[in-house]
C-alpha positions in Angstrom: 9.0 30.4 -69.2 9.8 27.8 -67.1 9.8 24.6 -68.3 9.8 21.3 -66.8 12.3 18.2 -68.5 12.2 14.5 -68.0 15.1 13.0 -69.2 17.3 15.9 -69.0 20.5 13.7 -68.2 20.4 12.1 -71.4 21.6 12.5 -75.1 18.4 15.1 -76.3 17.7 16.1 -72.9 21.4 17.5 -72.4 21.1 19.8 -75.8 17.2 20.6 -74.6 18.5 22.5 -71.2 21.3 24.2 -72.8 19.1 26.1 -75.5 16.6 26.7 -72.6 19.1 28.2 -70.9 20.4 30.1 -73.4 17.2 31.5 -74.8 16.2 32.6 -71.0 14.1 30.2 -69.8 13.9 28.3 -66.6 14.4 24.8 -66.8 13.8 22.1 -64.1 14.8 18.8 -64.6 13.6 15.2 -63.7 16.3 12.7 -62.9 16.9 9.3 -60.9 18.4 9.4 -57.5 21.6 6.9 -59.8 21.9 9.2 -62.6 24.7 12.0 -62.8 23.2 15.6 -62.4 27.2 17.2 -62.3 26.2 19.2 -65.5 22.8 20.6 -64.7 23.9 21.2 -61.0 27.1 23.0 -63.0 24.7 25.0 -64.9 22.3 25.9 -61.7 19.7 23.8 -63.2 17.5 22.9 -60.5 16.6 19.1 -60.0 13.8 16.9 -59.0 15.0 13.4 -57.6 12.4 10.7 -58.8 11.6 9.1 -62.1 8.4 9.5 -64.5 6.8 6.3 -63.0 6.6 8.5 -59.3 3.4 11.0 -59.2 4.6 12.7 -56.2 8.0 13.5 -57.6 6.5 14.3 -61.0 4.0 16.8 -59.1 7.0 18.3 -57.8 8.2 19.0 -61.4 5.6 20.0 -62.9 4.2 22.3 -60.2 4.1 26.4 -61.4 5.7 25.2 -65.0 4.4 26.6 -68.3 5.0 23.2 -70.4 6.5 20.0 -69.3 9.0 18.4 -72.1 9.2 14.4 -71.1 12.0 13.0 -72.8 12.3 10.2 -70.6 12.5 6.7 -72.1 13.6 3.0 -72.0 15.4 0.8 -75.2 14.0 -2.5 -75.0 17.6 -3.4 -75.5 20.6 -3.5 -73.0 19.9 -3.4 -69.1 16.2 -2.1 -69.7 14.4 -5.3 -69.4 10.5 -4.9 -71.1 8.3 -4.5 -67.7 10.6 -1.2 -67.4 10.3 -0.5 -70.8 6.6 -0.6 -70.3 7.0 1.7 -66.8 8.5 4.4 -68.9 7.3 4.1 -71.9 3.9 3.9 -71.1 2.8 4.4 -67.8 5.6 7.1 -67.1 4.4 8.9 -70.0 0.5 8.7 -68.7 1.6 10.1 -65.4 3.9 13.2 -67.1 0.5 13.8 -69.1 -1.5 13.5 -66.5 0.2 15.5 -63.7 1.0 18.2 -66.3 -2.9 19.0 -67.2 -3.7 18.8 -63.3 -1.2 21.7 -63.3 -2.4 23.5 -66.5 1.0 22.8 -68.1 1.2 22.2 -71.9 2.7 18.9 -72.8 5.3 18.3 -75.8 5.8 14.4 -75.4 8.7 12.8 -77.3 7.4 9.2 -79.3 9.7 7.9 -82.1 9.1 6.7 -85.5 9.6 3.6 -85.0 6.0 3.1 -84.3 5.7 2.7 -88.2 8.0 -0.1 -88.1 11.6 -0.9 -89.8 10.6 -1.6 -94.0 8.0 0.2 -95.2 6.7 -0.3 -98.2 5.2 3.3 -99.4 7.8 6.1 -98.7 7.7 8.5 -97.4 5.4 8.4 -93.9 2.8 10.6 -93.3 1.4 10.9 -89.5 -1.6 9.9 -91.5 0.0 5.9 -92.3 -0.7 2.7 -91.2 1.5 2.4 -88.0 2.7 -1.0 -87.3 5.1 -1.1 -84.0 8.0 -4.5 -84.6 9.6 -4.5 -81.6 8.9 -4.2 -78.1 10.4 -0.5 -77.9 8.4 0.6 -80.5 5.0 -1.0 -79.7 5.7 0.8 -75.8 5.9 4.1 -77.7 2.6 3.8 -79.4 1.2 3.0 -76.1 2.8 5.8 -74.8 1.4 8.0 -77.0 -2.0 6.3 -76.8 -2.0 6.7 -72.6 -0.9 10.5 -73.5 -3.7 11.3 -75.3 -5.7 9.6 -72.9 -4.9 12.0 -70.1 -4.3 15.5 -72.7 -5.9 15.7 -76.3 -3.8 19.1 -76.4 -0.4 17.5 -76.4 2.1 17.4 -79.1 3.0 14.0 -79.7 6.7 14.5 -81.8 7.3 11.0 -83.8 10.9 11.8 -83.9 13.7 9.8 -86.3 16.9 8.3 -85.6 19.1 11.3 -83.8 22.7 11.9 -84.7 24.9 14.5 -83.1 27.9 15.5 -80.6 27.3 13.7 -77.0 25.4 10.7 -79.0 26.1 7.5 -77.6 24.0 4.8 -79.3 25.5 5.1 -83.0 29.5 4.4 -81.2 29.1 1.1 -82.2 27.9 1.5 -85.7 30.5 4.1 -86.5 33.2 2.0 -84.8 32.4 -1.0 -87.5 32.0 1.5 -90.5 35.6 2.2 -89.5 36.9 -1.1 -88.9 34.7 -2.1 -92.6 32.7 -4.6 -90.6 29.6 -3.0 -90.6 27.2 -5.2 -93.0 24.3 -3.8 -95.5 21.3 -5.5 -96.2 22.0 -6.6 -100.0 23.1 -3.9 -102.1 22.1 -1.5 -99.3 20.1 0.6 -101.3 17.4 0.8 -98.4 17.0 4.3 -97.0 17.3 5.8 -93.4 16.2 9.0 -92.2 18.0 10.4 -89.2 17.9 13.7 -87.8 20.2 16.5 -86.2 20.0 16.5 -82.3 19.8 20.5 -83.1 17.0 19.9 -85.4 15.3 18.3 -83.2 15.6 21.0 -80.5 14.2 23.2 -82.8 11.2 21.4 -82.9 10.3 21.5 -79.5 11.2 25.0 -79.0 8.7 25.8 -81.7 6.5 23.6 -80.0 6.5 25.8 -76.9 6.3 29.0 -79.1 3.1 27.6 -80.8 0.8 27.1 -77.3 -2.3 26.5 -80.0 -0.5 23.8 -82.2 -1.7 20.2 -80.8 -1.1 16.2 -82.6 1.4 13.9 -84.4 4.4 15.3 -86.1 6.5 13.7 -87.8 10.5 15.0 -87.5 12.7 14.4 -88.9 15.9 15.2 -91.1 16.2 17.6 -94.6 16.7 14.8 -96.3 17.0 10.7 -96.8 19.9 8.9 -97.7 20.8 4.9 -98.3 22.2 2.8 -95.9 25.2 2.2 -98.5 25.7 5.8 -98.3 25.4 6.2 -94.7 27.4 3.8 -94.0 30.4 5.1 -96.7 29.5 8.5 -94.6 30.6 7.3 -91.5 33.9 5.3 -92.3 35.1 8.6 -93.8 34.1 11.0 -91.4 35.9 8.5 -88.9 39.0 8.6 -91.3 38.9 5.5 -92.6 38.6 4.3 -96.5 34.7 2.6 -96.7 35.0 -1.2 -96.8 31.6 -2.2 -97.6 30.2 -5.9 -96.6 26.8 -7.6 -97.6 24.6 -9.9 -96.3 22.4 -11.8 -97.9 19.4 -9.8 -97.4 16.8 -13.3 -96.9 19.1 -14.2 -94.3 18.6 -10.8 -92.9 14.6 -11.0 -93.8 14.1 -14.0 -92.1 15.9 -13.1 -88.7 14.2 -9.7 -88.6 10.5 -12.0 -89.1 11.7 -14.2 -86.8 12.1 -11.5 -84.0 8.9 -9.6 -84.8 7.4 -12.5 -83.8 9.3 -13.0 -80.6 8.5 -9.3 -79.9 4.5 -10.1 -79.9 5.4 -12.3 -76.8 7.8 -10.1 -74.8 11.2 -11.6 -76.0 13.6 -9.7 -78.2 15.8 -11.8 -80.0 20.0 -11.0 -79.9 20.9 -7.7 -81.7 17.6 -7.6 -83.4 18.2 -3.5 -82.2 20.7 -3.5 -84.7 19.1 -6.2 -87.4 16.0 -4.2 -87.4 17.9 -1.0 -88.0 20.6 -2.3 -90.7 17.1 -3.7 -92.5 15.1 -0.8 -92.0 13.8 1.2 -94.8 11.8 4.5 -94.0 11.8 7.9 -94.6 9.0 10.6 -93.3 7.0 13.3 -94.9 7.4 16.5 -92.5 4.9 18.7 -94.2 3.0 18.8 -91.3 5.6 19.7 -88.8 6.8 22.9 -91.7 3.0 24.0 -91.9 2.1 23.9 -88.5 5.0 24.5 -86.4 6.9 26.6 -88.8 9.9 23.2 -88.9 12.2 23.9 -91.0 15.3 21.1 -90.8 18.7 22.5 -91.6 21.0 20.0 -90.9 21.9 17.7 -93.7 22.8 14.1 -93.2 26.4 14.3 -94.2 27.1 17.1 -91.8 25.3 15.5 -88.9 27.3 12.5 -89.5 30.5 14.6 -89.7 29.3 15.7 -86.2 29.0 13.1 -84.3 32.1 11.9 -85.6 33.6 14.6 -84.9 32.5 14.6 -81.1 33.6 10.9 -80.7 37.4 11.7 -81.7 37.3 15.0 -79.3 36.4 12.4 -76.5 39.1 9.6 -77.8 35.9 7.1 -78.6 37.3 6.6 -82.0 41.2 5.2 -81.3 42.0 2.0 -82.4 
C-alpha cells in the first residue's frame, strides 16, 4: 500500500516508516522545509516539503495513497507558542482529513489521552468517559479530533498514552532527575501512569490499516499501569543509579496544577505545568475496545519499555554525568 505520514521526522513517525518499510509498503512522508529528512532520504523514502497547515502540499501527499497516517503535532510547551499549537493541532488536522477523503484515502489520526485530563477520579478510561482537556495541548487535541470528524466520520481517532521507547526525546529530562534522585512525587506517589511502548503503538496503526472497516476512538495504550513511585524507582535503575525518592507536598502540587488549568482556559500555560501536570497525573485506560475491534494486543510491559529507552539514551551518551 502506499501510505502517506505526517510527522514522519519525529519520535513515532521515525518507528512508523521503518515497519512500513519493512512490511513492503510505500511510505511518503510530510516534513517542513527546517526539519532533517537525512534518514528518510537514507532510506529512499520519498518527501513532500510543506507542513499540515498547507492544502496544496498536503494534496501533494495524499494524492494516489491508500491511507494517510498524520502524526503531526505541536506541545503547548517549549518553542510551540499556542496559535501554532492551534495550527497543527487543529486546523492541520482538519486539512489532513479533509484532503485525504477528497482523495478517497482512509484516515488513522493520532489524538492523545490527555483529552481526559491529568487526575481522574474513576480508573480506568473508557472512550466512553467524560473528557475534560487541562491544558492547552490537550484541549487542541480534542479540537483536533472534533475538526477530524468534521471532515471524515470513517476515521480512526487513536487516543494514544504517554510513549516510551529508543529515539524518545521528551522523557530525557525525567530520566535524568530519576538518576540524579531529584525527580519529586506527588505525596506518597502512589498515583498511577499509563505509558505505552513506541512498538505498541506501531502496532496499532498497522492494524488500523489492516482493518479498512474499523472506524472511532480507541483508546492505546500499555499492558499494564504502574505508580509514579514505581516508575520513577524504574527509571533511576534502569539508568544505573540507586532510586532516591523525594516528595512534595501534594496540596502544594494541587494548588499549582488548579492554578494552571485556569491559566490554560485563557491561552497562558504557567512554568513547567508540562511536567506538574504529569508528576500529578493519575490515569490509566481500558483498551477493550482497541483488543475487540482492532485485534490490539499490547506486549510490551512497562519495566521493559523503560529499560528501553534507557537503554537507547546511554547508546547515544544522553545519560553521562
Amino acid at each position: 500500500m502506499k501510505i502517506a505520514v505526517t510527522g514522519a521526522t519525529g519520535f513515532v513517525g521515525s518507528h512508523l516508516i521503518d515497519r512500513l518499510l519493512a512490511e513492503g509498503h510505500e511510505p511518503v512522508a510530510l516534513a517542513r522545509p527546517t526539519s532533517d529528512i537525512r534518514a528518510l532520504s537514507s532510506k529512499r523514502v520519498p518527501v513532500v516539503a510543506g507542513d499540515v497547515a498547507d492544502s496544496e502540499a498536503v494534496r501533494r501527499l495524499v494524492n494516489e495513497c491508500d491511507a494517510v497516517i498524520n502524526l503531526a503535532r505541536a506541545k503547548a510547551h517549549g518553542r510551540s507558542p499556542p496559535h501554532e499549537v492551534t495550527s497543527v493541532n487543529v486546523d492541520g488536522a482538519q486539512n489532513v482529513a479533509r484532503e485525504a477523503a477528497s482523495a478517497g484515502a482512509e484516515v488513522i489520526h493520532a489524538s492523545s489521552t490527555a483529552v481526559y485530563g491529568s487526575r481522574i477520579a474513576v480508573l480506568p478510561v473508557s472512550e466512553n468517559s467524560p473528557v475534560n482537556p487541562d491544558s492547552i495541548y490537550a484541549k487542541s487535541k480534542l479540537d483536533g479530533e472534533f475538526a477530524v470528524n468534521a471532515e471524515n466520520r470513517k476515521a480512526k481517532i487513536l487516543r494514544i498514552s504517554a510513549v516510551l521507547g529508543p529515539r524518545c526525546t521528551s522523557w530525557l529530562g525525567l530520566f535524568r532527575s530519576a538518576r540524579d534522585g531529584t525527580l519529586r512525587t506527588v505525596g506518597d506517589g502512589s498515583n498511577v501512569h499509563h505509558p505505552v511502548d513506541v512498538e505498541d503503538v506501531i502496532d496499532a496503526i498497522l492494524l488500523c490499516i489492516a482493518r479498512p472497516r474499523s472506524a472511532g476512538v480507541y483508546n492505546i495504550a500499555g499492558p499494564a499501569s504502574l505508580s509514579m513511585r514505581e516508575m520513577v524507582s524504574l527509571m533511576a535503575e534502569a539508568s544505573g543509579a540507586e532510586p532516591r525518592p523525594r516528595v512534595t507536598p501534594a496540596a502544594l502540587v494541587s494548588a499549582y496544577s488548579t492554578a494552571g488549568q485556569l491559566a490554560a482556559k485563557i491561552g497562558v500555560t504557567l512554568p513547567r505545568m508540562d511536567s506538574v501536570l504529569f508528576l500529578n497525573g493519575h490515569r490509566s485506560f481500558d483498551i477493550s475496545r482497541a483488543r475487540s475491534e482492532l485485534g490490539y494486543n499490547p506486549r510490551i510491559q512497562p519495566p521493559q519499555a523503560i529499560q528501553r529507552t534507557a537503554t537507547w539514551y546511554m547508546s547515544q551518551g544522553l545519560l553521562k554525568d
